[in-house]
N, C-alpha and C positions, 0 to 999 in steps of 0.2 A: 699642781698648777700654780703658777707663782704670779704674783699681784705686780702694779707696776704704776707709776705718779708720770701722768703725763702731758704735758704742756701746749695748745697749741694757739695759733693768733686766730683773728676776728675770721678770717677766711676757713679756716679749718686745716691749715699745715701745722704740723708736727715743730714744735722751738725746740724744747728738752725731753728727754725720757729719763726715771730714773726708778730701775729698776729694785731700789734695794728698800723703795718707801712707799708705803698703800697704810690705807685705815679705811674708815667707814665718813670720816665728813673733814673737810680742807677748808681754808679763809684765809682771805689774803690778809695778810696785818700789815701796819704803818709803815712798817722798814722796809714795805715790797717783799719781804720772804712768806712762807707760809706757813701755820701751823696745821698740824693734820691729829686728829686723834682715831683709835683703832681698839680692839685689844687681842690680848696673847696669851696663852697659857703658862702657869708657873709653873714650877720644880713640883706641885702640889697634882697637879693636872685640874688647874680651876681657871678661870678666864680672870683676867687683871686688865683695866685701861693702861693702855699710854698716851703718852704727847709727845708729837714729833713737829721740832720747829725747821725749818730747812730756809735758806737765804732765796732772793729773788729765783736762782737757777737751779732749782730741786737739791741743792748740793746739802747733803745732813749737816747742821750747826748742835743740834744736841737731840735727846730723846730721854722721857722718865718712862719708868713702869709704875702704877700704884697700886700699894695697899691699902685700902684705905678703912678694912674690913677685918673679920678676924680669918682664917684660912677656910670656913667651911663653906664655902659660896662663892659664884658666879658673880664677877661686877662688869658690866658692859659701859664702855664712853659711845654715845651715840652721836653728841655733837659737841662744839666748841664756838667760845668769840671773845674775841680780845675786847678786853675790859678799857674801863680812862685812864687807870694807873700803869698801863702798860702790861700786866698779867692776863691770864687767860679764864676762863668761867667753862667746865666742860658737867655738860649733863649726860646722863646715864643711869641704868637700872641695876639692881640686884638680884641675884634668884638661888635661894638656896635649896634646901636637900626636898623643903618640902613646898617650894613654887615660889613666884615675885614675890618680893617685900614691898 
């Protein structure tokens, strides 16, 4: 089942869809684009956050995946917000072999 960012005005119609971007928490930031964070599986088979920033119209401007961890554990991004310097602040848990840290 594939996930999808979808856009629509105060009424409830449909603006943009874009189907190649989904996470778990979206904000609108200053520039009018949005940042989204989610996370994904690595090459390892463990869960990793990313950040995904997209321009006012869903359209991908960039995306990171992190490690922020050593490889034996689960790290989930749950939420995000843009910070005063312009950066991002994305909270989130860990859970390794033997339950939450």
């Amino acid at each position: 089942l594939g996930q999808s960012l979808y856009k629509v005005d105060l009424n409830g119609s449909l603006e943009w869809t874009n189907d190649e971007v989904s996470g778990v928490d979206i904000q609108q930031v200053t520039d009018a684009g949005y940042v989204i964070v989610g996370y994904e599986f690595d090459w390892f088979g463990y869960l990793k956050p990313y950040l995904i920033k997209t321009d006012g119209g869903g359209t991908l401007q960039w995306e990171r995946t992190f490690n922020v961890g050593d490889k034996t554990h689960d790290e989930y991004a749950n939420s995000v917000l843009e910070t005063v310097d312009g950066g991002y602040i994305i909270s989130g848990k860990k859970n390794n072999a033997f339950g939450l840290w």
